[in-house]
N, C-alpha and C positions, 0 to 999 in steps of 0.2 A: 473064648470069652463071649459072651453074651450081650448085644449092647442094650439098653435102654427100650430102644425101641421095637429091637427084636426080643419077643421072648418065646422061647423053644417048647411050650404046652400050649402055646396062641398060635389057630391057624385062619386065613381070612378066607371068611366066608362069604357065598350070596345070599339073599334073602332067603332062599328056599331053602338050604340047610341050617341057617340060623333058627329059621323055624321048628325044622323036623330034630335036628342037633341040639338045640338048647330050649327055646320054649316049649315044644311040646315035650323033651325030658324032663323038664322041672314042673310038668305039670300043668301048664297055662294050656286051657281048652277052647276050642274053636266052633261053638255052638252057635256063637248070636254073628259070625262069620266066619267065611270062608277060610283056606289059604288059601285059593288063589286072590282071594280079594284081600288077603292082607299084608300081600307080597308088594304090592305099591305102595304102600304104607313106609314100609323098611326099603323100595327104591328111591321113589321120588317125593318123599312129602315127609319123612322123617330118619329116623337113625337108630340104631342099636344100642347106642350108650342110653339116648335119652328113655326108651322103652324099658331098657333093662333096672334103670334106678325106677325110676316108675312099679315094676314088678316089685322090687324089693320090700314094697313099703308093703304088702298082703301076707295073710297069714299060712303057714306053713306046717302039714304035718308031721308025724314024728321022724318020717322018712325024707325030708325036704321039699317035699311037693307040695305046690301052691294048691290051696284049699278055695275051689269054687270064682278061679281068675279064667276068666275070658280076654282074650286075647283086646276084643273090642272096648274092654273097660279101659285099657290101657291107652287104646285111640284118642276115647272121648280125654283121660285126662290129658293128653299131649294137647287137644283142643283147647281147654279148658286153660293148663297153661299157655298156650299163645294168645286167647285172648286177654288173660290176666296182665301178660307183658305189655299187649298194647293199650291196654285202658290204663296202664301205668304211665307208663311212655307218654300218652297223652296228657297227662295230669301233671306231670313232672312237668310236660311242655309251657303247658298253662300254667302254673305255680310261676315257674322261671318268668315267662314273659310277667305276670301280675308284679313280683318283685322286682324287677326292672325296669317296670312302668311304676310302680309307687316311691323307688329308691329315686329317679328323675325329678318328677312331681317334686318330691321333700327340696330335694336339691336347688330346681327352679324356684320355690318360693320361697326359700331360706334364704335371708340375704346376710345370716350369717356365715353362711357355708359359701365355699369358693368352689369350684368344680373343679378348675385347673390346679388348685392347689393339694386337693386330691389325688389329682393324676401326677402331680410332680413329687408327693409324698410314695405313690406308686413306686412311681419309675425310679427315686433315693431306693429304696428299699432293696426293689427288685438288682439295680447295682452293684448293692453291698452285695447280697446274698450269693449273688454270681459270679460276681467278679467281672459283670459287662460293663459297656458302657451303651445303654439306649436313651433316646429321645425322643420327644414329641414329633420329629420328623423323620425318625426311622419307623415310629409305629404309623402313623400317617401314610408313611410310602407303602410297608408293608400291608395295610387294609388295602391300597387301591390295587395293588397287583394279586 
């Protein structure tokens, strides 16, 4: 039996035969770089899964070979996507905080709103739901430790 993890047509490779073994079989060409210079790519600065779906997305002849993929196109969009994550990441950051700073604001100058009565409609809720019992002074203990 075969587990999960193991499968018997998967064997682990290092960069250099991922290389020679699967992208240069499938046709990804090494013109606008090396291998040796794209062999720290796949050690220390990225991964095989991510390259490989990356590949997927270019077009293919009749024979399965990637049609005019350079190895380094694939770089750039790993690049490409890590900045996209963090100019997200950023913006999320900033969204968040802006919401949380205007959700206060409303709060503090509405004297129709109670804060704590919020936080105690919170903590009914979250109760039921769980079946706990928490408090304003188990959440309080819990922020300072």
């Amino acid at each position: 039996m075969v587990s999960v993890i193991q499968s018997s047509d998967k064997q682990k490779r290092t960069a250099q035969q991922l290389i020679t073994d699967v992208f240069q079989k499938k046709g990804v060409q090494f013109n606008l770089i090396s291998v040796a210079e794209a062999i720290p790519y796949l050690e220390e600065r990225n991964y095989y899964y991510k390259f490989a779906c990356y590949r997927k997305s270019f077009v293919r002849d009749k024979n399965g070979k990637y049609i005019d993929l350079d190895f380094q196109y694939l770089i750039s969009l790993s690049k490409l996507d890590k900045d996209l994550r963090y100019i997200l990441l950023q913006m999320t950051l900033e969204i968040e905080h802006f919401l949380k700073v205007m959700i206060l604001k409303n709060i503090s100058y509405n004297n129709q709103v109670d804060g704590y009565e919020i936080v105690g409609d919170f903590i009914s809720s979250y109760n039921a739901k769980y079946s706990k019992s928490i408090g304003f002074e188990s959440i309080i203990w819990t922020q300072k430790s």
